[in-house]
C-alpha positions as CSV (number, residue, x, y, z in Angstrom):
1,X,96.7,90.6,76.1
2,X,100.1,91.3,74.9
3,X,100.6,87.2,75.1
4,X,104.0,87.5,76.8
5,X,103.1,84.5,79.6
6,X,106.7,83.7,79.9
7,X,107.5,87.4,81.5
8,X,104.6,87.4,83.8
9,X,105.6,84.0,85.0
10,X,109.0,85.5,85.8
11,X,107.1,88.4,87.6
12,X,104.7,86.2,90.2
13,X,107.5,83.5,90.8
14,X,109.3,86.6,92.3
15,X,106.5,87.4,94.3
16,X,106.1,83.4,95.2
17,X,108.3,84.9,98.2
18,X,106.6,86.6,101.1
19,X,109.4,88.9,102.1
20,X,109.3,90.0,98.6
21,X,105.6,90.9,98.8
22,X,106.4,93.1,102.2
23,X,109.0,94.8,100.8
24,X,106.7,95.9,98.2
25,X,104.0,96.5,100.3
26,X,106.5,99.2,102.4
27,X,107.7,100.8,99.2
28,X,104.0,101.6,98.4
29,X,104.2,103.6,100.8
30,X,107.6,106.2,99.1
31,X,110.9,105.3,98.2
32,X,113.4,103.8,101.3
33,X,116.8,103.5,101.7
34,X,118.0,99.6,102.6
35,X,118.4,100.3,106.1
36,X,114.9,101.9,106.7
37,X,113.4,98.5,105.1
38,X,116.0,96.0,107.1
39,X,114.2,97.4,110.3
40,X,111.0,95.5,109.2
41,X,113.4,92.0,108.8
42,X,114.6,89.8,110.8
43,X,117.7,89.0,108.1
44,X,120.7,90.4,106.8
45,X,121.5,92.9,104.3
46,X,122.7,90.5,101.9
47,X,119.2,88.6,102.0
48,X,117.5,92.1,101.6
49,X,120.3,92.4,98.6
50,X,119.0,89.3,97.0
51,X,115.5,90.2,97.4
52,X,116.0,93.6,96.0
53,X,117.5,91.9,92.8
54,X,114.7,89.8,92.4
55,X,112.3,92.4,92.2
56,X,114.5,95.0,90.5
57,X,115.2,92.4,87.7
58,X,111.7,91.9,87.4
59,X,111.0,95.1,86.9
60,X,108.8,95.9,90.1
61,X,111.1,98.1,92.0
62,X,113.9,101.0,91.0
63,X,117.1,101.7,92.8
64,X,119.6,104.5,92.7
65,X,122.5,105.6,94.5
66,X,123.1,108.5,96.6
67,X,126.7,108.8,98.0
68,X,127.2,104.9,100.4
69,X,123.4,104.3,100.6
70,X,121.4,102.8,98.1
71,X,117.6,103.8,97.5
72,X,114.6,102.0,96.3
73,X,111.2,102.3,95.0
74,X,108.4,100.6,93.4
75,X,108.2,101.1,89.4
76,X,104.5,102.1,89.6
77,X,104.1,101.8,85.8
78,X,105.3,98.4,85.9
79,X,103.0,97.1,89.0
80,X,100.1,98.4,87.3
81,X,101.0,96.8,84.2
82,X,101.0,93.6,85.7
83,X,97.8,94.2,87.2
84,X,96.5,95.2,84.1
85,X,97.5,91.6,82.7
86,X,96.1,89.4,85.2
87,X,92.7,91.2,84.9
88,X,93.3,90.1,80.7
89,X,94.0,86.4,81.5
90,X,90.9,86.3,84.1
91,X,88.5,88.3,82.1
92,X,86.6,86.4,79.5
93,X,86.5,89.2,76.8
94,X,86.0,88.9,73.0
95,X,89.8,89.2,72.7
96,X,90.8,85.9,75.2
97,X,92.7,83.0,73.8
98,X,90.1,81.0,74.4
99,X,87.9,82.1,71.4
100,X,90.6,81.9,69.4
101,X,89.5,77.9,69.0
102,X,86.2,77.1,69.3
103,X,85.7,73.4,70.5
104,X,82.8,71.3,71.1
105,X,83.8,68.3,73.5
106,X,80.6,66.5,72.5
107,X,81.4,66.5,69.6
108,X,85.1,64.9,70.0
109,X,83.9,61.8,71.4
């Protein structure tokens, strides 16, 4: 586990939101332009705005522009990275902070 808690904290707050977790779950599907995901909202394109940013800061999804319209994707690499780390911090493995310290809470009493 790379230890970095602090940036997967920053990662599953984001996706604390569930319009964040749809619009993630329609990218994983190919890339969409911001009018092609607003169809599946009931909001307005500045929410969809913040929401993008949210994820795109994170590091979750990719943008780019092409002419007035502006494109998105999920970063793959990064969602599987993620993954990747949450199956560390379940997984009781001979790496995992907690054999790191060995206690014995009988004998703390």
């Amino acid at each position: 586990m790379n230890g970095d808690y602090e940036e997967n904290a920053k990662i599953f707050k984001a996706l604390g939101d569930p319009n964040r977790l749809k619009i993630l779950d329609i990218l994983s599907c190919g890339e969409k332009c911001a009018c092609e995901l607003l169809e599946s909202f009931k909001f307005t394109q500045p929410t969809l705005s913040h929401h993008i940013k949210v994820l795109t800061e994170c590091g979750l999804v990719l943008s780019r522009k092409e002419g007035i319209w502006n494109y998105y994707k999920l970063h793959i690499t990064n969602a599987n990275r993620l993954i990747l780390n949450l199956m560390q911090i379940i997984t009781d493995t001979e790496e995992c902070i907690c054999k790191e310290k060995e206690t014995n809470c009988k004998n703390n009493k």
